[in-house]
N, C-alpha and C positions, 0 to 999 in steps of 0.2 A: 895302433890306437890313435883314434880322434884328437887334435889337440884343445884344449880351451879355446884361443881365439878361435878354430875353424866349426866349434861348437855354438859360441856364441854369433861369430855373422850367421851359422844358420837359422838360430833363433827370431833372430835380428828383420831376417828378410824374411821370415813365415809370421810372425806373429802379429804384425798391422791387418792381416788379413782375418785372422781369428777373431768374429767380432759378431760371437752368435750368444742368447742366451735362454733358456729353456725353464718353463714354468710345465712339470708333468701332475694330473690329477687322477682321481674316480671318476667316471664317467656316469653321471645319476643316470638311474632306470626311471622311465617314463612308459606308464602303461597306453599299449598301442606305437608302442616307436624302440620294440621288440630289435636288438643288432645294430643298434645307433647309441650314440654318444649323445648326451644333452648336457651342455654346458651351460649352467646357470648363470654362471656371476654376469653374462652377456649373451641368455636364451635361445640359443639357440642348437638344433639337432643337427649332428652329422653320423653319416652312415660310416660304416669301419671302412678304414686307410683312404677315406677321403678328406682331405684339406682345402678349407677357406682361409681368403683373407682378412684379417681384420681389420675395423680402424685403428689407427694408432702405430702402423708399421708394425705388426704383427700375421702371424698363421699359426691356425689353428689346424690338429693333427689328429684323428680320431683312431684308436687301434685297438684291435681283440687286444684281450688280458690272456696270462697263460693259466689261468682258470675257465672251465667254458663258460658261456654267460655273460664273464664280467670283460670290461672296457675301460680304456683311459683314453685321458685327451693329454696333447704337449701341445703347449704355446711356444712359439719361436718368435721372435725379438730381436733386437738389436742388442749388441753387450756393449760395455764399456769400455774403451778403448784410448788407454796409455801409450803414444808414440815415445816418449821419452828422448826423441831423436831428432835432430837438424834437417836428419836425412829422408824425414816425409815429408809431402804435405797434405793435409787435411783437403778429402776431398768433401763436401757437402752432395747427401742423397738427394734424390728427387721426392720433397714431399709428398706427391701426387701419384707417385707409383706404389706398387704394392711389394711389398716385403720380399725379397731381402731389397730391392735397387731401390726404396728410402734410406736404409740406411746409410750412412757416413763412411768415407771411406780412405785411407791413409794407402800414398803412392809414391813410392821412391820419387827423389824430384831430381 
């Protein structure tokens, strides 16, 4: 059996990395745009299991439903990210790339 400490350094060294966060929808039907996803809140149609990037360090995920017909989208993001540790350091993403390498990033130092 695992002990506590060798439970926790694992935790320890995986979880700076864990730094994703997910927004899943409905995917509105738009007549004429028949097997695509239209996301409203930011207009725009994607076709199934095709992903763009958005602004704001974001991607956006469009995917059959397990209903025929129907569709969702999933936004991907950045999460938020508690080091609680001496032992990172914060690295800063590149604003100008597109998601995930905007994101922020924490590296054993």
């Amino acid at each position: 059996m695992w002990s506590l400490q060798f439970v926790l350094t694992v935790l320890l060294a995986v979880l700076p990395f864990c730094q994703l966060a997910i927004l899943r929808g409905a995917g509105h039907f738009k007549p004429g745009h028949e097997g695509e996803c239209f996301l409203d809140n930011i207009n725009i149609y994607m076709k199934v299991n095709d992903s763009k990037p958005i602004i704001g360090c974001q991607e956006a995920h469009c995917s059959e439903g397990s209903e025929p017909g129907t569709y969702f989208y999933e936004m991907y993001t950045c999460g938020v990210i508690s080091h609680g540790s001496r032992l990172f350091k914060k690295v800063p993403g590149d604003r100008f790339a597109v998601y995930p390498d905007c994101c922020d990033k924490f590296v054993p130092i």
